[in-house]
N, C-alpha and C positions, 0 to 999 in steps of 0.2 A: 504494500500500500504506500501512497505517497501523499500528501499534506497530512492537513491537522487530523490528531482524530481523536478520540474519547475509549477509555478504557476501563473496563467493571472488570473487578478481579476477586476472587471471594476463595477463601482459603477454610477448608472444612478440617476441623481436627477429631481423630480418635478420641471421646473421655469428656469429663466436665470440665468446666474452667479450670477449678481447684485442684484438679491434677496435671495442669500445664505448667505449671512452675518450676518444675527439674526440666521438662523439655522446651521450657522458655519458645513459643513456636511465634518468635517476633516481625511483625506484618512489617515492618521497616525492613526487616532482610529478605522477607519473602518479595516486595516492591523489588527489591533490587533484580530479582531473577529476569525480570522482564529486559535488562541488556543482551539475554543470550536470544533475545526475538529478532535483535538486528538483522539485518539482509536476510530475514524469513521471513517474519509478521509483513515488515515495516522495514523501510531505508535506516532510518535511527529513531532510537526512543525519544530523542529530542522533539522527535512530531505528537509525541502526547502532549494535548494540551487540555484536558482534563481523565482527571484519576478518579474510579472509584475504591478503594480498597477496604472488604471488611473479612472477618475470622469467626467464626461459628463452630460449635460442637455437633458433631454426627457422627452417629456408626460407620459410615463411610466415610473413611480422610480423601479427602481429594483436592484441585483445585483444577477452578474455572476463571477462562479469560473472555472472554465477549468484547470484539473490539468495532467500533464504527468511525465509518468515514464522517467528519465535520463540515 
């Protein structure tokens, strides 16, 4: 993709909150994974120009990106 574009990113953990604290699973390092989208996603992440990024508990860990053109 190439201009601006808008990015929801939602990180799902194994467990309740109160057992994330030894595996600390901090959404400011998980944001950073999005450099390795370069020349895949997107030309550079520098084209995000809005972020959504939230962390939730569920039986299933996973993570979702949903990106749109601006």
């Amino acid at each position: 993709l190439r201009g601006p574009l808008r990015v929801i990113l939602t990180a799902l953990f194994e467990g309740p909150r109160d057992k994330w604290l030894p595996s600390k699973p901090d959404l400011a390092n998980i944001i950073k994974m999005l450099d390795s989208l370069n020349g895949i996603v997107w030309v550079d992440d520098c084209q995000i120009c809005e972020l959504i990024a939230s962390k939730f508990n569920d039986k299933t860990p996973r993570l979702t990106i949903v990106v749109h053109e601006l």
